[in-house]
KERO-176459 format. One line per field, with one value per residue: x, y, z of N, C-alpha, C, O in turn; residue in three letters; residue number from 0. Coordinates in Angstrom, 3 decimals. Each point is the difference from the previous one (the first is absolute). Example, Ala and Ser with C-alpha at 12.3 -4.5 7.8 and 13.67 -1.06 7.14 Angstrom:
n.xx c(13.190,-1.386)
n.yy c(-5.690,1.069)
n.zz c(7.800,-1.385)
ca.xx c(-0.890,0.820)
ca.yy c(1.190,1.190)
ca.zz c(0.000,0.060)
c.xx c(0.900,-0.770)
c.yy c(1.200,1.090)
c.zz c(0.000,0.730)
o.xx c(1.036,0.509)
o.yy c(-0.019,1.108)
o.zz c(0.665,0.169)
residuo c(Ala,Ser)
num c(0,1)
//
This chain:
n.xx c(210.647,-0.115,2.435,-1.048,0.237,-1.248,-0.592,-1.207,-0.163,-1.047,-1.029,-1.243,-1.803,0.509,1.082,1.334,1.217,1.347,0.224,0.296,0.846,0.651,-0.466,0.122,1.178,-0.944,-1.389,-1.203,1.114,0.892,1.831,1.894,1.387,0.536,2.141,1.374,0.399,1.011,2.062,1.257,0.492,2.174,1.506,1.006,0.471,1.668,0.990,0.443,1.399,1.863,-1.574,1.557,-1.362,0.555,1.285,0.675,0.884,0.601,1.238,-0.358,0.268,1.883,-0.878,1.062,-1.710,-2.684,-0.028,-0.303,-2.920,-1.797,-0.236)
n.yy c(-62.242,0.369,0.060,1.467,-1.484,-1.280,-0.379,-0.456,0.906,-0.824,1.313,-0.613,1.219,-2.022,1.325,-1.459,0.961,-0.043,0.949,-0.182,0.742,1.617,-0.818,1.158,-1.641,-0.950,-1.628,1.435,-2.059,1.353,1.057,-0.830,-1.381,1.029,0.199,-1.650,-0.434,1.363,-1.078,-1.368,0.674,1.504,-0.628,-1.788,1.459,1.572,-1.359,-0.941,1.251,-0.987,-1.089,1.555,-2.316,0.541,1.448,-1.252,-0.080,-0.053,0.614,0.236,2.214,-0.979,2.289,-1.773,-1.013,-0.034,-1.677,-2.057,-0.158,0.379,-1.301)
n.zz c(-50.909,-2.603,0.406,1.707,1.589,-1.352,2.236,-1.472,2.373,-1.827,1.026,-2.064,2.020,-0.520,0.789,-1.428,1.664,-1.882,1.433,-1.935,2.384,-1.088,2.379,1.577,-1.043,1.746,-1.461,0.762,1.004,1.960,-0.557,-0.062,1.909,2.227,-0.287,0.211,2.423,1.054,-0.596,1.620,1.431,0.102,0.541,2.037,0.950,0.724,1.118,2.013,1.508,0.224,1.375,1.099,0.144,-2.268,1.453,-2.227,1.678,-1.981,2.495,-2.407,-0.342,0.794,-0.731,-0.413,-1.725,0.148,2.010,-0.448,-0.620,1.660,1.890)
ca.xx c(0.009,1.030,-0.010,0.252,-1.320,-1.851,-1.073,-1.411,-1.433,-0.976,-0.880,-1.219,1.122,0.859,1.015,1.062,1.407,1.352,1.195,1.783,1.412,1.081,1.264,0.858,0.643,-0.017,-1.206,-0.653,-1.408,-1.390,-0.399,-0.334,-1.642,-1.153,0.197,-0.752,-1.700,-0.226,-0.018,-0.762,-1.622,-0.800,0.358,-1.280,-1.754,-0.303,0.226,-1.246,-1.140,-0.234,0.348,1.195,-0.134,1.275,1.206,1.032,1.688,1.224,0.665,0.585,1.518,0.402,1.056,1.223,1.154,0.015,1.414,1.291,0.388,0.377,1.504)
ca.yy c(1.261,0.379,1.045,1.226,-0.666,0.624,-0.962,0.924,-0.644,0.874,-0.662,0.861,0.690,-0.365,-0.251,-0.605,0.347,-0.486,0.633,-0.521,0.966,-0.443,0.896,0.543,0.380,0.978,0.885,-0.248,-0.751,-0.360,0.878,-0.423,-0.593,0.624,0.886,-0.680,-0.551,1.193,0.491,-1.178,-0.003,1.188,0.015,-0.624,0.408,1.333,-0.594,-0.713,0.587,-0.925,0.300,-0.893,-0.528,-0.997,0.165,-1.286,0.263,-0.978,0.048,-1.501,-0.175,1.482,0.329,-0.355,0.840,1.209,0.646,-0.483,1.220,0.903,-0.245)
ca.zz c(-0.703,0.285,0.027,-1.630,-0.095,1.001,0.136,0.015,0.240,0.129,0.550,0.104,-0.257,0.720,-0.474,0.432,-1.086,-0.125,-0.727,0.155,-0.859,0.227,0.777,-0.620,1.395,0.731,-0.239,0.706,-1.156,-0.120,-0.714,-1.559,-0.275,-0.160,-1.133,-1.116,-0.038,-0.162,-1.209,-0.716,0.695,-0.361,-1.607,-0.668,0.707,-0.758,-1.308,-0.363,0.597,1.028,1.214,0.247,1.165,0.602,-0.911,1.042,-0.301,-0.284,-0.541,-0.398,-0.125,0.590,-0.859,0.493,-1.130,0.338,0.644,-0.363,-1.042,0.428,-0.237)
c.xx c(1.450,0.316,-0.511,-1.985,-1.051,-0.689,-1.275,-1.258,-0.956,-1.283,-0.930,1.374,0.855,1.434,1.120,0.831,0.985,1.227,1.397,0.860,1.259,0.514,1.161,1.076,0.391,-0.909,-0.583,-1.574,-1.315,-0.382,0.117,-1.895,-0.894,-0.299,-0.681,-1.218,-0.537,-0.509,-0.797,-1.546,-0.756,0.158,-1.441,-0.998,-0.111,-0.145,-1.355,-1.349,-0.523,0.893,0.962,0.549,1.268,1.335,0.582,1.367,0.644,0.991,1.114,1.041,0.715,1.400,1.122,1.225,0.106,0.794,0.866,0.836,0.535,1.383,1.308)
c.yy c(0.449,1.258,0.493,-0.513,1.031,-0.513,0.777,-1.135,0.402,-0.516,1.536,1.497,0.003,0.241,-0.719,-0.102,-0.732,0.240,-0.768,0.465,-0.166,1.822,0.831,-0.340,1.194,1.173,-0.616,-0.554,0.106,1.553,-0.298,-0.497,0.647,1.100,-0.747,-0.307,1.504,0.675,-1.014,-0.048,1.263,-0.504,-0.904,0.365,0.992,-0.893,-1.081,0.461,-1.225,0.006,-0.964,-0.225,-0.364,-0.171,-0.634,0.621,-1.074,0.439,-1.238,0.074,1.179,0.057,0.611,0.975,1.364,0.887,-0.138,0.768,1.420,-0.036,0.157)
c.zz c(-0.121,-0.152,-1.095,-0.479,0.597,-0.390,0.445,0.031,0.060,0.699,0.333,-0.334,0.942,-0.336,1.059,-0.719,0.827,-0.553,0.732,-0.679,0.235,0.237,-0.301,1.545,0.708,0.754,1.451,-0.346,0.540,-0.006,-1.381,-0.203,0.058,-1.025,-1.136,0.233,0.074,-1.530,-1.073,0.241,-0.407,-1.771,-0.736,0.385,-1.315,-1.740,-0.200,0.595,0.867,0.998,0.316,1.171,0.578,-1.248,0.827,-0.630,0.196,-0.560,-0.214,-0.094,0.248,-1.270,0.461,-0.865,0.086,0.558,-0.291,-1.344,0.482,0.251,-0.384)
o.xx c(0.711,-0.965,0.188,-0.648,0.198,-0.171,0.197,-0.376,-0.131,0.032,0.194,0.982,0.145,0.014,-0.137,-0.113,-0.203,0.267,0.227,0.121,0.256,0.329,0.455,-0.201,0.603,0.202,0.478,-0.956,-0.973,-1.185,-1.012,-0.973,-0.801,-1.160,-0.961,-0.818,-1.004,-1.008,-0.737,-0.729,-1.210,-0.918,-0.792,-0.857,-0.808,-0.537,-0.690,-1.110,-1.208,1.120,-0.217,0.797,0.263,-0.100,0.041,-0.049,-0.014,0.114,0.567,0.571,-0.584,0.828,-0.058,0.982,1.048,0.385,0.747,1.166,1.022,0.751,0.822)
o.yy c(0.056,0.710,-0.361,0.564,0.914,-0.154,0.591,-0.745,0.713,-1.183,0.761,0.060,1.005,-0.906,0.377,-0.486,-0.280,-0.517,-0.115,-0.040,-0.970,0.854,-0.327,0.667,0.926,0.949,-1.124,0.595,-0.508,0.138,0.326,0.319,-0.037,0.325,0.528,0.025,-0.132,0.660,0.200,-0.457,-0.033,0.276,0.287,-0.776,-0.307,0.459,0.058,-0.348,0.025,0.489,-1.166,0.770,-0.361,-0.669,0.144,0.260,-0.476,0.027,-0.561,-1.085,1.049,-0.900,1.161,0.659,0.645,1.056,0.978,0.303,0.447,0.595,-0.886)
o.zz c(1.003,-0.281,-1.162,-0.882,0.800,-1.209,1.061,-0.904,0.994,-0.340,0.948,-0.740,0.696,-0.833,1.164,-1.125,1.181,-1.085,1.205,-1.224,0.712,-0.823,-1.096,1.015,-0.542,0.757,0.154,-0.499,-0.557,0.304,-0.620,-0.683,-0.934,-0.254,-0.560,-0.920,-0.699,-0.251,-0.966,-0.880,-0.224,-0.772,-0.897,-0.424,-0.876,-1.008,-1.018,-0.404,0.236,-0.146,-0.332,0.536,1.147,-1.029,1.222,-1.202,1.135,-1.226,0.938,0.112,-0.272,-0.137,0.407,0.342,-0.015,-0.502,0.035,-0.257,-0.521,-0.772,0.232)
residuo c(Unk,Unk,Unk,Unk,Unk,Unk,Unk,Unk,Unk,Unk,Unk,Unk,Unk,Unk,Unk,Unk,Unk,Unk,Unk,Unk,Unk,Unk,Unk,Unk,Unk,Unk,Unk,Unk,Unk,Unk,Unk,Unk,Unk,Unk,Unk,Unk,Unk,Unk,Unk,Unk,Unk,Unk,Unk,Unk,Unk,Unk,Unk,Unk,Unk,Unk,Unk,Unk,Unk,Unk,Unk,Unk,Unk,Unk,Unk,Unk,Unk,Unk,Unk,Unk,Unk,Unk,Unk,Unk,Unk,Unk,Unk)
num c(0,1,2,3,4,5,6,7,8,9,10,11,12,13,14,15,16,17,18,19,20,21,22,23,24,25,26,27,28,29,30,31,32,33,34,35,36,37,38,39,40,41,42,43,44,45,46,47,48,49,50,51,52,53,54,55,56,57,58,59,60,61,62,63,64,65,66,67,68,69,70)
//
């Protein structure tokens, strides 16, 4: 899976999600992560009205330019 990707499994009303991102350096990643399976999970339930067992976080690459832009 690459960055910027989501992968969605469905089985009955089951829902399994995947998401892979790309970081902002500096950010602390496993509050990034849970922030996304949080939002990712309320977003698809209110949206398909099925139930969401499981948000995987991949974060795939950490952005480097970002700071360097600040700079």
């Amino acid at each position: 899976m690459g960055a910027g990707s989501v992968c969605i499994d469905i089985a009955g009303q089951q829902v399994v999600v995947g998401v892979a991102l790309v970081a902002v350096d500096g950010v602390a990643l496993p509050v990034v992560a849970e922030n996304v399976r949080r939002e990712v999970a309320t977003a698809v339930s209110r949206m398909t009205q099925l139930r969401v067992i499981q948000v995987d976080v991949l974060i795939a690459d950490i952005d480097l330019e970002v700071l360097e832009e600040q700079s």
